[in-house]
C-alpha positions as a Python dict, from the first residue, in 0.01 Angstrom:
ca = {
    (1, 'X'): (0, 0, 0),
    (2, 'X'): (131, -339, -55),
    (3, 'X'): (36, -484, -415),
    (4, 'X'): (39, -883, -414),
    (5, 'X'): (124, -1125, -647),
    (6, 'X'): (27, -1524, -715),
    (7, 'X'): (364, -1622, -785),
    (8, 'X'): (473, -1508, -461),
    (9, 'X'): (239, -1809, -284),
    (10, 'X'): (195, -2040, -644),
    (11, 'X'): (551, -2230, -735),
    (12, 'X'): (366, -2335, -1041),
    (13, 'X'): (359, -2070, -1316),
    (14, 'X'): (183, -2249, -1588),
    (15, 'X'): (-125, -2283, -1373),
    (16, 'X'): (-79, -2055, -1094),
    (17, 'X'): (-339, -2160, -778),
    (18, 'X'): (-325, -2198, -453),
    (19, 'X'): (-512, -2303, -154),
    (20, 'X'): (-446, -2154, 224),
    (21, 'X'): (-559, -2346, 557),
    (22, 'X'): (-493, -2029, 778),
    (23, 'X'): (-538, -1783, 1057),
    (24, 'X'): (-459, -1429, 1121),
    (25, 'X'): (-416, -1330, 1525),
    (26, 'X'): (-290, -982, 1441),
    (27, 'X'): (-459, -660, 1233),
    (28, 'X'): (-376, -718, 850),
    (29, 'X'): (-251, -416, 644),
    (30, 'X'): (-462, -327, 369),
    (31, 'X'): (-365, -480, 64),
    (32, 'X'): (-447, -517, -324),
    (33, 'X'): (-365, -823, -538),
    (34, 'X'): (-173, -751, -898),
    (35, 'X'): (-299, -1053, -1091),
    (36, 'X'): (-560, -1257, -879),
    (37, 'X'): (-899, -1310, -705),
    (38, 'X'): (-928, -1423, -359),
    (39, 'X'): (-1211, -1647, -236),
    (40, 'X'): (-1204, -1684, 155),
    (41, 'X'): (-1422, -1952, 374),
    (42, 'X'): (-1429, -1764, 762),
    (43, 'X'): (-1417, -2117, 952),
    (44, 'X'): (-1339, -1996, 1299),
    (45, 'X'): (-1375, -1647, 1523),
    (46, 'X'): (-1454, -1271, 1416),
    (47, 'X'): (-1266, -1006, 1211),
    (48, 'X'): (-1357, -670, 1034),
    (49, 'X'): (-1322, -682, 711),
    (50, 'X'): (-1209, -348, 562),
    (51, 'X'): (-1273, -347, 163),
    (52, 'X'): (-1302, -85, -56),
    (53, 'X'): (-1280, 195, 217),
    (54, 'X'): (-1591, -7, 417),
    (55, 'X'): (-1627, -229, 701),
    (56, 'X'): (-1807, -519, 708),
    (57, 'X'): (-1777, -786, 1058),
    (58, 'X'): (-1681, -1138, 867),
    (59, 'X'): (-1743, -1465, 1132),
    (60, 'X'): (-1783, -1798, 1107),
    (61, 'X'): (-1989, -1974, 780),
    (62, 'X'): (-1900, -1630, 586),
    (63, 'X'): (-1668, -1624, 239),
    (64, 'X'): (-1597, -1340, 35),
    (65, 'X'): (-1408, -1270, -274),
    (66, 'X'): (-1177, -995, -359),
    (67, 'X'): (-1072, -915, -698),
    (68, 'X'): (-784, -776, -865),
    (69, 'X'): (-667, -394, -732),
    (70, 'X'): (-965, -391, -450),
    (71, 'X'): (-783, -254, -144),
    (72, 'X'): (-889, -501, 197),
    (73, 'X'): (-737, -621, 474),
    (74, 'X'): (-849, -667, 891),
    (75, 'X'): (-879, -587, 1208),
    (76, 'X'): (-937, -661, 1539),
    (77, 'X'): (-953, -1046, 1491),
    (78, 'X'): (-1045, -1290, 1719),
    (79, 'X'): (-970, -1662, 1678),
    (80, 'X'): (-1004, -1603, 1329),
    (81, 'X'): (-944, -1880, 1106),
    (82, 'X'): (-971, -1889, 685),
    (83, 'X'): (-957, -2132, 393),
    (84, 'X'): (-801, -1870, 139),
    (85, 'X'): (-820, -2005, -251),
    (86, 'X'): (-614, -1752, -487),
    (87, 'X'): (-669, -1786, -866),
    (88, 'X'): (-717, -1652, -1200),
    (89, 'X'): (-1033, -1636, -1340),
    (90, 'X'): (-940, -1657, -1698),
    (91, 'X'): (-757, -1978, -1595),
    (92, 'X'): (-1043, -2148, -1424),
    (93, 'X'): (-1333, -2027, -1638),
    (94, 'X'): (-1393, -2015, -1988),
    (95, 'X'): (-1589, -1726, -2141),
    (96, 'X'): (-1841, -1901, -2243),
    (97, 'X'): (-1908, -2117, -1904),
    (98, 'X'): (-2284, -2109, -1892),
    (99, 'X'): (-2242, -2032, -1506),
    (100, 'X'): (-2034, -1703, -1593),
    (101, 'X'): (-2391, -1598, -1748),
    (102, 'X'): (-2600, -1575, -1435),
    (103, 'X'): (-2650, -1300, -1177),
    (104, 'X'): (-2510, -1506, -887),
    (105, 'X'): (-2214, -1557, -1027),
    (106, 'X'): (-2148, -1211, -1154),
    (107, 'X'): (-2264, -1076, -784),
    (108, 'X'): (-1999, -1321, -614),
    (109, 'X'): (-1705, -1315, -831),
    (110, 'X'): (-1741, -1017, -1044),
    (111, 'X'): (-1914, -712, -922),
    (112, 'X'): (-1765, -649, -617),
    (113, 'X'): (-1969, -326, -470),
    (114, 'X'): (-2328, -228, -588),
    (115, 'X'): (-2518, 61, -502),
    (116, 'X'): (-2224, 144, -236),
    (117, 'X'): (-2228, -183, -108),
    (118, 'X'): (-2006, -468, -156),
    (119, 'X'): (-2190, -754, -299),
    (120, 'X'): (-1928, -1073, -363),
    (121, 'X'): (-1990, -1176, 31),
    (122, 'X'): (-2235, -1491, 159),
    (123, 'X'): (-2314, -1663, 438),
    (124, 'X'): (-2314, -2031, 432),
    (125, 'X'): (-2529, -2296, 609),
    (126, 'X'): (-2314, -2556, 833),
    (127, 'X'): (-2387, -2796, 577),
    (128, 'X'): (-2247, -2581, 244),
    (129, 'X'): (-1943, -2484, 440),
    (130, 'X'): (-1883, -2827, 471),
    (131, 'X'): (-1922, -2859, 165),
    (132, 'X'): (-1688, -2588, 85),
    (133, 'X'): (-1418, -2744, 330),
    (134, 'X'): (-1436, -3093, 198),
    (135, 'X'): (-1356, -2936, -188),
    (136, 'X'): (-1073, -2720, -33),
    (137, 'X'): (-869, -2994, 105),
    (138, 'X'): (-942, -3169, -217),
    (139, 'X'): (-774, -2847, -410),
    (140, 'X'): (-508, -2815, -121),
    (141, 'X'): (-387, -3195, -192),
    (142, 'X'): (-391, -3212, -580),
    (143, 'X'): (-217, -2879, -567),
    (144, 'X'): (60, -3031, -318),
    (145, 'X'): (79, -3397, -490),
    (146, 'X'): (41, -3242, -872),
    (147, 'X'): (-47, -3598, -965),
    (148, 'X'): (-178, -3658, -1361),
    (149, 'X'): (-444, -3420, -1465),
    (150, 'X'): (-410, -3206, -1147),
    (151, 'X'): (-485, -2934, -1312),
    (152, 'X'): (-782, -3092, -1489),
    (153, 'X'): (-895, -3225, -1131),
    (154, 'X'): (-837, -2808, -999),
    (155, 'X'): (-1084, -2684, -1245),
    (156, 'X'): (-1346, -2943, -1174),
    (157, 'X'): (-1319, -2926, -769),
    (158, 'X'): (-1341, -2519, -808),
    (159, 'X'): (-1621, -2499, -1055),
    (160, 'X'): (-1811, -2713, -832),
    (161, 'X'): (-1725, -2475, -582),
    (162, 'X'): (-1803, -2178, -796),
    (163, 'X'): (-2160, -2324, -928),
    (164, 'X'): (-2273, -2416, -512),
    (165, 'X'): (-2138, -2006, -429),
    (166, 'X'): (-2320, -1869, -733),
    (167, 'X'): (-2647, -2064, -693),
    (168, 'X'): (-2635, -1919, -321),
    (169, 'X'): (-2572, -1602, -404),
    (170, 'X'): (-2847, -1605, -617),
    (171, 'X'): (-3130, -1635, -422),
    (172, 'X'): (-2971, -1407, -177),
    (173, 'X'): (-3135, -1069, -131),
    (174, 'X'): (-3048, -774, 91),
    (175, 'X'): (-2956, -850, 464),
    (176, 'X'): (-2986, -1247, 393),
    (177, 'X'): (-2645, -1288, 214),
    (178, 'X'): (-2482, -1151, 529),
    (179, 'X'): (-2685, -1398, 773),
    (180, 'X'): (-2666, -1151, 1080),
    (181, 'X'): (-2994, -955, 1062),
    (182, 'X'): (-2827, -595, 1089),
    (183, 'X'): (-2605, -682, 1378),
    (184, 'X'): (-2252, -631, 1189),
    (185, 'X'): (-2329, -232, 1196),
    (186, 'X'): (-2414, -261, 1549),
    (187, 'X'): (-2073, -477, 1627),
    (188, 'X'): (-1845, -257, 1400),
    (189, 'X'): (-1957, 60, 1617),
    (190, 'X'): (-1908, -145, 1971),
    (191, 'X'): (-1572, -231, 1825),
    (192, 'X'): (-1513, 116, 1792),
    (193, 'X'): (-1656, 265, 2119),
    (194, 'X'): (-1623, -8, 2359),
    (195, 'X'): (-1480, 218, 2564),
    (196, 'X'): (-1730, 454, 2656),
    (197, 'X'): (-2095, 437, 2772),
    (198, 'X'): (-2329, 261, 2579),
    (199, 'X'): (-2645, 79, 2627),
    (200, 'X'): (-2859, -191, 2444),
    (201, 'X'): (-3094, 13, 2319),
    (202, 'X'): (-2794, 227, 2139),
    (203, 'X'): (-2678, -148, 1982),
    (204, 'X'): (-3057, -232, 1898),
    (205, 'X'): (-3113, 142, 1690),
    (206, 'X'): (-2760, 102, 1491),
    (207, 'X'): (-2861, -231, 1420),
    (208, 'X'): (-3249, -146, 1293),
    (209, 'X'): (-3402, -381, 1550),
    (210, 'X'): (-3606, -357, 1882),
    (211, 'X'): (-3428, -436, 2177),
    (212, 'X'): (-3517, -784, 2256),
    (213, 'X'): (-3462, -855, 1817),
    (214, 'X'): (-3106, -705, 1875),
    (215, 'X'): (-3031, -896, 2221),
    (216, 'X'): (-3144, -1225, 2074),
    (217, 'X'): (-2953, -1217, 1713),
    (218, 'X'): (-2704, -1050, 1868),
    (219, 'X'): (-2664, -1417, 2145),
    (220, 'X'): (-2708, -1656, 1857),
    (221, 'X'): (-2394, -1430, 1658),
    (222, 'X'): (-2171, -1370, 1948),
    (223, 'X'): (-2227, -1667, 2197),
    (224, 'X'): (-2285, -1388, 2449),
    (225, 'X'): (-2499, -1105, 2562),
    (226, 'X'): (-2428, -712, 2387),
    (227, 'X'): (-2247, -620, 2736),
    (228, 'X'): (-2089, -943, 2822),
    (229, 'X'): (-1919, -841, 2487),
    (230, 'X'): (-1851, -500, 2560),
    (231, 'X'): (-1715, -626, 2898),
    (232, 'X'): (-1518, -876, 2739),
    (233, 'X'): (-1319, -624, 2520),
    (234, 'X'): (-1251, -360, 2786),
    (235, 'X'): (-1093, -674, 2983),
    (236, 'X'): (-891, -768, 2692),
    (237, 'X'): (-771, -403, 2667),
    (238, 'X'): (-728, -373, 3031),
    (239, 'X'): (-480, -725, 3036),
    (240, 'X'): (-261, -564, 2717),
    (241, 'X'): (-216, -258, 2916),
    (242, 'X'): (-158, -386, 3297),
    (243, 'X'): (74, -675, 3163),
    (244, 'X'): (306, -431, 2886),
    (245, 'X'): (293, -34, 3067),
    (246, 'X'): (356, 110, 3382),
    (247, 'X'): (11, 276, 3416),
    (248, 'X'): (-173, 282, 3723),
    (249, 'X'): (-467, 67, 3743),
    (250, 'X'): (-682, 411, 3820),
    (251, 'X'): (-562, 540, 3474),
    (252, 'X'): (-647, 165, 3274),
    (253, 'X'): (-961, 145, 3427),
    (254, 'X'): (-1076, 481, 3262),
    (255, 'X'): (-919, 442, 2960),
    (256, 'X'): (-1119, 128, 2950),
    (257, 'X'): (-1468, 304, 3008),
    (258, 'X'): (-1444, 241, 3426),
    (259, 'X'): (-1508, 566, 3629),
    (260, 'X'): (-1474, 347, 3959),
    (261, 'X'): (-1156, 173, 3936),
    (262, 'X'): (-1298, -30, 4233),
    (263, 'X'): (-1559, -147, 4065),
    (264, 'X'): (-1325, -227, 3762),
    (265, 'X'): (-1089, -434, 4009),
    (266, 'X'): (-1391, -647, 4100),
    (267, 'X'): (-1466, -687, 3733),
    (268, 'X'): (-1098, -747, 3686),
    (269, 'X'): (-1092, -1019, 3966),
    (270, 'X'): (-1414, -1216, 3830),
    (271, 'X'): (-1291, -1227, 3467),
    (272, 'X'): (-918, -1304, 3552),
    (273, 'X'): (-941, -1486, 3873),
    (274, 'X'): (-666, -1236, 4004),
    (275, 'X'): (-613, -875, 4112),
    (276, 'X'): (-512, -587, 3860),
    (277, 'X'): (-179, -620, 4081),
    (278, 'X'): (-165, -979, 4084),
    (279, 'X'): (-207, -992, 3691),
    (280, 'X'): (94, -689, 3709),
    (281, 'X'): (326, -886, 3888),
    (282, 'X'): (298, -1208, 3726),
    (283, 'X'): (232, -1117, 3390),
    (284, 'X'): (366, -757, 3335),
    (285, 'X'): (701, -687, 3186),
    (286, 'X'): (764, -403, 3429),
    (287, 'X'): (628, -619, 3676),
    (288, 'X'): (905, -884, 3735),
}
């Protein structure tokens, strides 16, 4: 397991910080981090986040933060985009900061997992991501520029930062620091088992909510419905494999859940706009 240090992504060693505009399109090995914390704004797409041996679905409006020697990394992303901040918290805070003395704070940048469950995650409103945003680029420009008091300016932007997170976290209780009502359980397992025969109701008991509950949360997540999903992925999985092997499409379509490969060649068609062949020929590198 890779072990990762601030000075490999800080230049400055006196007052080592850094702030990330980034995305990740492939899985992300899990990790640890020698000699820093990393908070983390999701501001585009999915992921599962895989921390401390558990999986939790991260999407747009959630942060996190990872301490020193706490394995994580991701998978399956999709359009995922971060602000990552990496810091020191001995640098930014001093021991007696009055904010260092509240639950919220301990919750979000010191306890890490609770009763089993890990506890430094949020989810923000549009507005307090936002907010979020507007102090990273702040960070992200005094830390390029380094112009007088830079450092001075780093430790106001981030407490602000720190005080809004901690005041959040706070009066966050149970499901409601996650914002997804139960549906990242239900998510994580169609991740997992997209390929074989599920139904709603399956989705709605994983997730601890009726039917309709599930279906509805589950829209206002996603964009789309629990089998549009499901559909979605065995079409993304069915493109990887027509386009880079030589199976036949008979084969794909039941490693992709399809026991009629007809009917999977009409799905095919409607998604892509093109024949399992057609997609082959143009796309495929066996194919050509």
């Amino acid at each position: 397991m890779e072990n990762l240090k601030l000075e490999w992504f800080s230049e400055t060693g006196e007052f080592p910080f850094f702030v990330q505009f980034g995305s990740h399109e492939r899985d992300m090995s899990v990790h640890t981090h020698e000699d820093f914390s990393e908070l983390a704004l999701i501001t585009e797409g999915t992921a599962v986040h895989i921390v401390g041996g558990r999986e939790y679905l991260l999407r747009r409006g959630d942060v996190y933060v990872v301490n020193t020697d706490m394995p994580h990394g991701f998978r399956s992303p999709k359009g995922f985009h971060l602000i990552n901040i990496m810091f020191r918290r001995r640098t930014l805070f001093s021991s007696a900061a009055d904010i260092r003395k509240t639950d919220g704070f301990r919750r979000m940048f010191e306890s890490d997992f609770e009763g089993g469950a890990f506890t430094s995650r949020l989810h923000l409103s549009p507005e307090d991501a936002l907010r979020f945003t507007r102090l990273a680029e702040k960070m992200a420009e005094e830390c390029e520029k380094k112009p007088l008091g830079y450092q001075t300016a780093l430790r106001a932007y981030f407490t602000e930062l720190a005080v809004l997170l901690s005041r959040r976290r706070e009066n966050a209780r149970g499901e409601s620091f996650t914002g997804d009502g139960g549906v990242s359980a239900a998510l994580i397992h169609i991740e997992k088992h997209f390929t074989e025969e599920m139904s709603v109701a399956e989705m709605a008991e994983i997730a601890r909510l009726s039917e309709r509950q599930f279906s509805r949360a589950f829209v206002s997540l996603m964009g789309v419905s629990p089998m549009k999903y499901v559909t979605e992925l065995r079409m993304e999985r069915a493109r990887r494999l027509i386009s880079e092997t030589e199976e036949s499409v008979t084969d794909i379509a039941f490693s992709c859940g399809y026991l009629d490969s007809n009917y999977f060649s009409r799905v095919f068609r409607k998604k892509c706009e093109m024949t399992p062949e057609e997609f082959r020929k143009r796309y495929g590198a066996f194919g050509r």
